[in-house]
C-alpha positions in Angstrom: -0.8 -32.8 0.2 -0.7 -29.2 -1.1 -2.8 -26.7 0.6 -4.7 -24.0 -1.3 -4.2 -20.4 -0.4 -6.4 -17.9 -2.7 -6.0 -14.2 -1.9 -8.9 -11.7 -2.6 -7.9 -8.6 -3.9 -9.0 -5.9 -6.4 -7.1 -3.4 -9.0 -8.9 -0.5 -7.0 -5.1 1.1 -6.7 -2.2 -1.0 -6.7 -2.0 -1.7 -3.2 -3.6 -4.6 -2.7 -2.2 -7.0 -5.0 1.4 -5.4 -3.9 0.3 -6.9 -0.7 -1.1 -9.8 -1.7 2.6 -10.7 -4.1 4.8 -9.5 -0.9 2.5 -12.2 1.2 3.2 -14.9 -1.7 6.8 -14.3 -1.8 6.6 -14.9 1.7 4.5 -17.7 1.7 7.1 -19.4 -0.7 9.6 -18.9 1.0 8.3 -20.6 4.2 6.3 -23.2 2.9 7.8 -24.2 -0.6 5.5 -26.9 -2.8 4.0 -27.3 0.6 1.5 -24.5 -0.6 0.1 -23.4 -4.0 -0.8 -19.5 -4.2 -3.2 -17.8 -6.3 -5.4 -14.2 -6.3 -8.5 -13.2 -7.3 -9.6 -10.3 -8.4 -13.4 -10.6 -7.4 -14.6 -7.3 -8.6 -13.8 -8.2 -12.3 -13.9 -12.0 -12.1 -17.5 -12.3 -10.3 -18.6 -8.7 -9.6 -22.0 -7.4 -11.5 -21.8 -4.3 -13.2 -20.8 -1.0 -11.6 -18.2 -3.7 -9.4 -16.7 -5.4 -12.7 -15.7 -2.2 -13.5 -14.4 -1.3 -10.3 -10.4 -1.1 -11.1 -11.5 1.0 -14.2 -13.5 3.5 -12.0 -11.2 4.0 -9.5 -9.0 6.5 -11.3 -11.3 8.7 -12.9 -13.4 8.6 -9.4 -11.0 9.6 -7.3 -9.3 12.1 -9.8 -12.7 13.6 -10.8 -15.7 13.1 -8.3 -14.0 12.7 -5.4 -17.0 14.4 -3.5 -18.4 10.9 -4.1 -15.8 8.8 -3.3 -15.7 11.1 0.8 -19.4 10.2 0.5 -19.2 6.3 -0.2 -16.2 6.1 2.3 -18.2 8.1 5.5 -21.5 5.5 4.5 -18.9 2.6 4.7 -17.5 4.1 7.9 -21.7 4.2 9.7 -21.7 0.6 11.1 -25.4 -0.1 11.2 -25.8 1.7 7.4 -23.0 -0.7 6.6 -24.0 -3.7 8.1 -27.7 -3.1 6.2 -25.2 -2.8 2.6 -23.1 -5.8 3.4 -26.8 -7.9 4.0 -27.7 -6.3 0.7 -24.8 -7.4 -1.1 -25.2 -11.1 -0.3 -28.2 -11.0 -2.3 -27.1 -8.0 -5.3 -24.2 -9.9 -5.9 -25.6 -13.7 -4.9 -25.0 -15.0 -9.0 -21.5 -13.9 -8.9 -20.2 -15.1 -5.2 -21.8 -18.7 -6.2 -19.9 -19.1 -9.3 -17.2 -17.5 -7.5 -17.2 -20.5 -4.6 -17.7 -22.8 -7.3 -14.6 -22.0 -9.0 -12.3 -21.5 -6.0 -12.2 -23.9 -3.7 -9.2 -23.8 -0.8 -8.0 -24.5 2.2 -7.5 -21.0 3.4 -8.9 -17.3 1.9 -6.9 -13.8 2.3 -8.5 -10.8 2.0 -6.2 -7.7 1.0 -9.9 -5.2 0.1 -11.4 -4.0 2.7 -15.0 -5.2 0.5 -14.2 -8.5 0.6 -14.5 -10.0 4.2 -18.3 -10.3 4.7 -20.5 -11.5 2.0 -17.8 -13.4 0.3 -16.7 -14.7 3.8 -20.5 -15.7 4.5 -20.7 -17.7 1.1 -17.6 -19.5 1.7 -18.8 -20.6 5.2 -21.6 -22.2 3.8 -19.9 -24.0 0.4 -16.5 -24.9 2.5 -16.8 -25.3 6.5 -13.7 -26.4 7.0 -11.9 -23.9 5.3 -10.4 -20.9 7.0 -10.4 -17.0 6.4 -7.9 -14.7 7.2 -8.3 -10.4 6.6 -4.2 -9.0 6.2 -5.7 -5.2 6.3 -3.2 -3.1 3.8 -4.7 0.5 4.9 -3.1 2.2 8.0 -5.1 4.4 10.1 -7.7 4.9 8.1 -9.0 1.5 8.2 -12.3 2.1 7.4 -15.0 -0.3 9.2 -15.4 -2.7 6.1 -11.9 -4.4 7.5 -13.3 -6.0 10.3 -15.7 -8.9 10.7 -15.3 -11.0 13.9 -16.1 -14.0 12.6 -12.6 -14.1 10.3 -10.2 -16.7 12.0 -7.1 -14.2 11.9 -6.7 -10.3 11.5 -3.5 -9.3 10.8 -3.5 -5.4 11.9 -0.9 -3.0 9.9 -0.5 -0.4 13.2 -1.9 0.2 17.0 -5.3 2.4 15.9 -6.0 -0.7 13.4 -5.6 -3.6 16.6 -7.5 -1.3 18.6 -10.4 -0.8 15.3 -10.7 -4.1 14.4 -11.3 -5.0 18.6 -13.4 -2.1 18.9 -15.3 -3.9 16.0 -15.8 -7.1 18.2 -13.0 -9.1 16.5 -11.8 -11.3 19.3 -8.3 -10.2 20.6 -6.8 -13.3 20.2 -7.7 -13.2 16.7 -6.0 -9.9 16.3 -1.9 -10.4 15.5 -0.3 -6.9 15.5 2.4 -6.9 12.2 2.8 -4.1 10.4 1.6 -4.2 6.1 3.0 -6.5 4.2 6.0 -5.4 1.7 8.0 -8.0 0.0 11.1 -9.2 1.1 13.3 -7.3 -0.5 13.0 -4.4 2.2 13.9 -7.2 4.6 17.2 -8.2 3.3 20.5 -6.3 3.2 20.5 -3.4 1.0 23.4 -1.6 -0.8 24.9 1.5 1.0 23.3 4.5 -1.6 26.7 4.9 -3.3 26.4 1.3 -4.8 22.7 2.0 -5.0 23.1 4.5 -6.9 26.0 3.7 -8.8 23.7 0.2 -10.1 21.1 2.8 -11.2 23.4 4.9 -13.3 22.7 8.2 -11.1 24.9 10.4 -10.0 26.8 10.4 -6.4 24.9 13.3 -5.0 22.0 13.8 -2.4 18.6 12.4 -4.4 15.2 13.0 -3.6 12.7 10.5 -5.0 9.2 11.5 -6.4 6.6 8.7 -6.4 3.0 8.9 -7.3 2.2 4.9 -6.5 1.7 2.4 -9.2 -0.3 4.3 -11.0 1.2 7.6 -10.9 -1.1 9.9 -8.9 -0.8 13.2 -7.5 0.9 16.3 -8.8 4.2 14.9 -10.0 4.7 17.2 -12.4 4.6 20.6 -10.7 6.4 18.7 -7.8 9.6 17.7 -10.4 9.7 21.2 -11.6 9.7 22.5 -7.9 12.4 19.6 -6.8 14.5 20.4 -10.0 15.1 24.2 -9.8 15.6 23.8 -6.1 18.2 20.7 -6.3 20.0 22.3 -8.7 21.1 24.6 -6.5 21.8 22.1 -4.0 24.0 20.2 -6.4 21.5 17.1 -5.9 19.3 15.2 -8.1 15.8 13.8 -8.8 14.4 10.4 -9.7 10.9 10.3 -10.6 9.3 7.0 -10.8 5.7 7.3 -13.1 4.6 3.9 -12.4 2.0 3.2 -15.0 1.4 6.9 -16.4 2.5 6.4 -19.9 1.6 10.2 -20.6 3.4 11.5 -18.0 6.5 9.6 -18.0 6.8 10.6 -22.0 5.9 14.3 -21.2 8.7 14.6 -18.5 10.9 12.9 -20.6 11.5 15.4 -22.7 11.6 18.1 -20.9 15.0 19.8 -20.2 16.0 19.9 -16.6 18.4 22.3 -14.5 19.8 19.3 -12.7 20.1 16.0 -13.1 16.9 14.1 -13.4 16.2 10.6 -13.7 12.9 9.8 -15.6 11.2 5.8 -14.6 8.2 4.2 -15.5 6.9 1.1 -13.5 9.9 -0.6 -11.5 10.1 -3.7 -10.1 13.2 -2.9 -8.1 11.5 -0.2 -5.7 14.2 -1.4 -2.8 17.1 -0.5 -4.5 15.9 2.6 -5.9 15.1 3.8 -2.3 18.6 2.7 -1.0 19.8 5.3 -3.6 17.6 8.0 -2.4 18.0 10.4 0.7 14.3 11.1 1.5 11.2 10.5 -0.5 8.2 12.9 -1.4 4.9 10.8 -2.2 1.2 10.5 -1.6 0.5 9.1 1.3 0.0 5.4 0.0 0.3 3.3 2.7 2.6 0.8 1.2 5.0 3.3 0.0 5.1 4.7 3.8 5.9 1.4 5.2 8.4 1.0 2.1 9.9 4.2 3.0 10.8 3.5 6.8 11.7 0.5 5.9 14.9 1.9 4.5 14.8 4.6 6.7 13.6 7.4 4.7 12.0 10.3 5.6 8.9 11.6 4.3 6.9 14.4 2.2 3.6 14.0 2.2 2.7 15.7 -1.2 -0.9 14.6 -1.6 -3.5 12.3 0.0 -7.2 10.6 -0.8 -9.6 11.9 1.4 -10.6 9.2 3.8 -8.6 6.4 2.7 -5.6 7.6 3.0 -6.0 11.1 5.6 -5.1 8.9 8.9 -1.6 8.1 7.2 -0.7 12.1 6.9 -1.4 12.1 10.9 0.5 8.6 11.0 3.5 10.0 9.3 3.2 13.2 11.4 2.7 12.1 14.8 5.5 9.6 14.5 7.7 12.1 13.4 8.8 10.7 10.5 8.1 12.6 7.9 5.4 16.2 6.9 2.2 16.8 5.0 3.1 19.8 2.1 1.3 20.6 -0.6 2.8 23.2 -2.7 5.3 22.1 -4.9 7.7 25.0 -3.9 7.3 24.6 -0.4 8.1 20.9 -0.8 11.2 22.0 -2.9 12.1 24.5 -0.1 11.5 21.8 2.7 13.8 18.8 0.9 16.6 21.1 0.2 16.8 22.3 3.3 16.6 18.5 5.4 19.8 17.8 2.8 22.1 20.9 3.9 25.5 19.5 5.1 24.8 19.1 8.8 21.6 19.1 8.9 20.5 17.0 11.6 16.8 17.0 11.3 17.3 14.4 8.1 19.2 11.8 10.3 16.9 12.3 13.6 13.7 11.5 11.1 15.8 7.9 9.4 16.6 6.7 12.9 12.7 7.2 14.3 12.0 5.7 11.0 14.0 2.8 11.6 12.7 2.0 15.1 8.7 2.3 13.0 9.1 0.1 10.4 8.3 -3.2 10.0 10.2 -4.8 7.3 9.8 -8.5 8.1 6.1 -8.1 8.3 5.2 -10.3 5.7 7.2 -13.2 7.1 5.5 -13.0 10.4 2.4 -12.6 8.8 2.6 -15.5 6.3 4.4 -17.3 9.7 0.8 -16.9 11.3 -1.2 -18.1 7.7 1.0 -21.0 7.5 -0.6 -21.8 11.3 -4.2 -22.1 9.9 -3.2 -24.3 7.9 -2.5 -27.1 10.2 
């Protein structure tokens, strides 16, 4: 018989239904018709208004009040304070979670949101008792508390300070399976050497730099291209810029003239292959694009970051030696042309640490460990 897998996720960024896709590739791959996949996203399916509106807000929030966003992420981060709000929510959102149970029954539930794993978990506990629950948490180490409920049957953990977190937070060890974040399989296989990389793109055979801003095209990626640009030009390199879902942005630096070749993109689907074609990567410090990035070996720059989300991730990158926090465009510029000098050895020293960090088969062995509640 076919077992149901539903993954809980939310458009709250574009992290968590990358994760939740790199975990179904995975799961496909490994199980076949054996198991039928399927995501939710619970805010806008079952959420009550502000939460409906959750992937809307998310943006503009963290764009334009993000004194609000630190102050909702430090009360989610107070135990007791958070334990009283996820008691609360049971009953705020009660309406929605029972139509939601009603309308998703399974054999196993995946949370990708940090929200998700208590009063969801509580209401399918009492509608399906023999069903089990999994947390796969896609932050790095700024898990905040919200992760981690010890009553979950599995908690995949995406670095050390999350395992140690999530036990800290009474999850039982055993529970706890150290993994790395999921990123799909791609990353995983055998990539093209850049010059075949590139040469699939249609850029140039010189040193490239790419400029990411995450799915939906955050951070300053405009005064960063500029920066890159004048610099790489003298470096006889290039730039590729990938927009993700910023229309206005992709059209605006698409018409710009540039002093060395630039490579304009809007969403890919293809991230691997434009990172084997790339040299080192500046981005916001989105934990999937990290463990994208050493994946393949890249090094980073850090160019922007969300306050408590995302600020354990700068210190991640840093501490592991991997990669740098900058961010002013020219400095960035300044750094990146100097890690691609001929001979410099401080790029190659960053790939190989970078190497030994990643995780790139994470999703297997995580879906590996959800195929085992399953039996």
């Amino acid at each position: 018989m076919t077992k149901q897998i539903l993954f809980l996720m939310s458009d709250t960024g574009g992290g968590h239904r990358a994760s939740a896709n790199a975990l179904i590739e995975a799961l496909n791959q490994l199980q076949g018709d054996a198991v039928q996949c399927r995501m939710v996203d619970l805010f806008m399916g079952y959420g009550t208004w502000p939460l409906s509106r959750a992937g809307a807000y998310y943006q503009p929030l963290v764009d334009r009040h993000l004194w609000l966003w630190q102050l909702m992420g430090r009360c989610c981060n107070q135990p007791l304070l958070w334990q009283s709000t996820a008691h609360a929510a049971r009953f705020w959102q009660m309406a929605g979670l029972r139509r939601f149970v009603a309308d998703n029954p399974a054999d196993l539930y995946v949370s990708v949101h940090p929200l998700f794993n208590h009063a969801p978990q509580w209401m399918l506990r009492q509608a399906y008792p023999r069903a089990r629950f999994a947390t796969v948490v896609t932050d790095l180490a700024s898990a905040p508390h919200p992760w981690y409920s010890p009553t979950v049957d599995l908690l995949v953990a995406s670095c050390p300070a999350v395992q140690t977190a999530a036990q800290q937070a009474g999850v039982p060890s055993s529970r706890v399976l150290l993994a790395g974040l999921p990123i799909r399989l791609g990353f995983a296989q055998a990539r093209p050497i850049p010059h075949q990389a590139r040469a699939a793109l249609g850029l140039e055979q010189r040193p490239t730099v790419l400029l990411l801003g995450g799915g939906e095209g955050m951070g300053a990626l405009e005064d960063s291209a500029t920066a890159l640009a004048s610099s790489l030009a003298l470096q006889g390199g290039q730039l590729a810029v990938i927009c993700g879902r910023n229309r206005a942005l992709h059209d605006r630096l698409s018409r710009r003239r540039w002093p060395a070749p630039v490579r304009i993109a809007g969403y890919v689907d293809n991230m691997p292959l434009w990172m084997a074609a790339a040299d080192l990567v500046v981005s916001k410090a989105g934990p999937g694009t990290i463990a994208e990035a050493l994946a393949c070996g890249l090094p980073l720059i850090l160019n922007g970051f969300v306050p408590g989300q995302e600020t354990g991730n700068v210190a991640y990158v840093e501490g592991n030696r991997v990669g740098v926090y900058c961010s002013d465009p020219e400095q960035i510029a300044n750094l990146a042309a100097s890690w691609l000098e001929p001979g410099n050895p401080v790029l190659a020293a960053m790939s190989r640490r970078a190497r030994a960090l990643a995780r790139p088969s994470a999703a297997l062995e995580i879906a590996q460990a959800l195929s085992a509640l399953l039996v």
